[in-house]
C-alpha positions in Angstrom: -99.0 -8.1 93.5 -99.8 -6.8 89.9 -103.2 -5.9 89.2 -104.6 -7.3 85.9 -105.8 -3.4 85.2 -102.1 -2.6 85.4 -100.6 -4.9 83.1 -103.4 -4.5 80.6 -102.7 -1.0 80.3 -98.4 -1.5 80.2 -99.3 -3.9 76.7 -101.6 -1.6 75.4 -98.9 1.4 76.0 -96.1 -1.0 74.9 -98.4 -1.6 71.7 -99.0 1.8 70.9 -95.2 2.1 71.4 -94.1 -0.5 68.4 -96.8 1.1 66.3 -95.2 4.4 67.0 -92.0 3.1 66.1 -92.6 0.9 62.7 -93.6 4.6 61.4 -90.8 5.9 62.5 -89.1 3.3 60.6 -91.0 3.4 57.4 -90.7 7.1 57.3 -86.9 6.6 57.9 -86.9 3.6 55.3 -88.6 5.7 52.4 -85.7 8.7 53.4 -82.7 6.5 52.8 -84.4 5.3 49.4 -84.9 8.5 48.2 -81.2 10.1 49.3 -79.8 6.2 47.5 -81.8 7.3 44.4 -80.4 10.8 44.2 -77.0 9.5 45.0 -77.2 6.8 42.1 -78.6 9.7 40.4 -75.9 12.7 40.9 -72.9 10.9 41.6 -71.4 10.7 37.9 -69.7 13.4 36.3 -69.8 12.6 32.4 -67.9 16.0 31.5 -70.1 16.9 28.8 -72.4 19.6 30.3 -70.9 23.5 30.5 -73.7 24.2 33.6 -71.8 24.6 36.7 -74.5 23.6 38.6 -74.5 20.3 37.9 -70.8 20.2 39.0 -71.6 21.8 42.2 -74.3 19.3 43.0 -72.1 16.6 41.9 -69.5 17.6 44.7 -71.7 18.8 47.3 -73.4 15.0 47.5 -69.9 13.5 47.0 -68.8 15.2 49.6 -72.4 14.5 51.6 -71.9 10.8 50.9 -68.0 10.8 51.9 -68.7 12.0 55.2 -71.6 9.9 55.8 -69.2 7.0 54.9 -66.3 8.5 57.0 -64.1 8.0 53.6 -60.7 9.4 54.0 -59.5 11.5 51.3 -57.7 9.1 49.2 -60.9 6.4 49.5 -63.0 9.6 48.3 -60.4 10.2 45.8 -60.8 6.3 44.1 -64.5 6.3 44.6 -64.9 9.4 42.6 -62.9 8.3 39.7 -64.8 5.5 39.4 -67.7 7.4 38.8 -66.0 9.3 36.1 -68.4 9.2 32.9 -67.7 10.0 28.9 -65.3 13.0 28.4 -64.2 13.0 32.4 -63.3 9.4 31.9 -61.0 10.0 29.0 -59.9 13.3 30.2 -58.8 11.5 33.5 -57.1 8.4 31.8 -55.5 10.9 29.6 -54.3 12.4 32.3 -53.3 9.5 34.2 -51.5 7.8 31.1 -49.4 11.7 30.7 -47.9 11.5 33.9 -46.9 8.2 34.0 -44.9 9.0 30.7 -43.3 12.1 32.6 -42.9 10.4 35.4 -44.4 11.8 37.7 -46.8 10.1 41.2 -50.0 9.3 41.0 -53.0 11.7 41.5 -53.9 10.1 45.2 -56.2 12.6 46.3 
């Protein structure tokens, strides 16, 4: 037989319990919007700025966000291009545009 004591006690520690846990996940929540923000924030490369820094950065959270993703390397490849901003954008189409006139592959990875 349960006592009444008993139970009282399982729902109060079961209480405590979700509380414990909806932190958890509002701490967890604010995380991933802050890691999104940088992200959305660091992953363009515009090819203007000399500061090697920046390009460090830039693959160091690419390479963070790839293997978060499990991307392969030619997913990672196509991702990054697309994220290719101002000079890097033309530099890359020029690029691009000069092999396919000597005939050589495509840049897959």
């Amino acid at each position: 037989m349960v006592n009444k004591g008993d139970t009282s006690q399982q729902a109060h520690e079961i209480n405590r319990a979700i509380i414990r846990l909806q932190a958890q996940v509002r701490k967890l929540s604010k995380q991933i919007a802050q890691k999104k923000k940088a992200v959305k924030e660091h992953l363009c490369l515009d090819g203007i700025s000399l500061d090697p820094t920046i390009y460090l950065r830039l693959i160091q959270t690419l390479e963070d966000h790839f293997e978060a993703k499990g991307c392969s390397g030619g997913e990672s490849f196509l991702i990054t291009t697309k994220k290719l901003q101002g000079n890097a954008y033309y530099w890359f189409r020029y690029l691009k545009r000069e092999r396919a006139i000597q005939g050589k592959p495509k840049i897959k990875t």
